[in-house]
C-alpha positions in Angstrom: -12.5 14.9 -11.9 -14.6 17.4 -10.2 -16.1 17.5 -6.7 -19.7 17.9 -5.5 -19.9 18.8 -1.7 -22.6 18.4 -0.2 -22.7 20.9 2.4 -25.8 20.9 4.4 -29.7 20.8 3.7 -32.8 22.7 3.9 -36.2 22.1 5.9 -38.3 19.6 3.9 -35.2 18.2 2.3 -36.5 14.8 -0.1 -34.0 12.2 1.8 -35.3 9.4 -0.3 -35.2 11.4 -3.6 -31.4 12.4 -2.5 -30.7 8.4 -2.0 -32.5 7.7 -5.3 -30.5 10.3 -6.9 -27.2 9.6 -6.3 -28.2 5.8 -7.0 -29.7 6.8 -10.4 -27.0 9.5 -11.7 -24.0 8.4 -9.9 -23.9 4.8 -9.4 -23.5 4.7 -5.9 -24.5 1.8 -4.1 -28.0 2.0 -1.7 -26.1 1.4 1.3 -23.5 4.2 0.3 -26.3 6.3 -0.4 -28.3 6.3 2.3 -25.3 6.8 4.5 -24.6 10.0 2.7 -28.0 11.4 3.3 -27.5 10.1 7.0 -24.3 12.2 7.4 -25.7 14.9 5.9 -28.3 15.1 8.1 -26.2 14.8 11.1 -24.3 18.1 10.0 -21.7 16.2 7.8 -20.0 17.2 4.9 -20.0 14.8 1.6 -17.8 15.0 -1.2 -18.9 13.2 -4.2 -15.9 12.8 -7.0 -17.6 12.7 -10.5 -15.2 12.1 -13.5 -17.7 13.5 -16.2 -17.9 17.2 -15.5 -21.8 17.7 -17.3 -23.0 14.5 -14.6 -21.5 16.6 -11.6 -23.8 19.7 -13.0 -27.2 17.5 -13.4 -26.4 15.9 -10.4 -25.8 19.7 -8.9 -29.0 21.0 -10.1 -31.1 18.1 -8.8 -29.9 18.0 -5.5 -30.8 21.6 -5.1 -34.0 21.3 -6.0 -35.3 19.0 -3.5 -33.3 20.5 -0.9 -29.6 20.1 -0.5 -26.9 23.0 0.0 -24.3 22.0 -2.6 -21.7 23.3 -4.6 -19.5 22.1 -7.3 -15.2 22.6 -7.1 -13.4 21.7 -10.4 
């Protein structure tokens, strides 16, 4: 199992591309989803446990691009 956190986010952060992405790579329900991005935005840490180790890195490398301050903890 490894951990994403989700540790903050930059100006012009994609919220709805964050929502769609965890929906899309991880499974995670909208209403989970978009309470993630709303935590986030209010300063909030979100850990994300992925079983698959290669997931957690795509997953990683997408939410960077559009904007979000993460790092991965195995």
């Amino acid at each position: 199992m490894v951990k994403v956190i989700l540790e903050g986010w930059q100006e012009g952060l994609e919220k709805v591309s964050l929502t769609k992405l965890q929906i899309d790579k991880l499974g995670i329900s909208l209403k989970e989803s978009k309470s993630n991005v709303d935590s986030l935005l209010e300063n909030e840490k979100i850990i994300l446990e992925i079983d698959d180790e290669n997931l957690a890195k795509e997953f990683l490398e997408e939410a960077q691009k559009i904007g979000v301050d993460c790092k991965l903890i195995r």
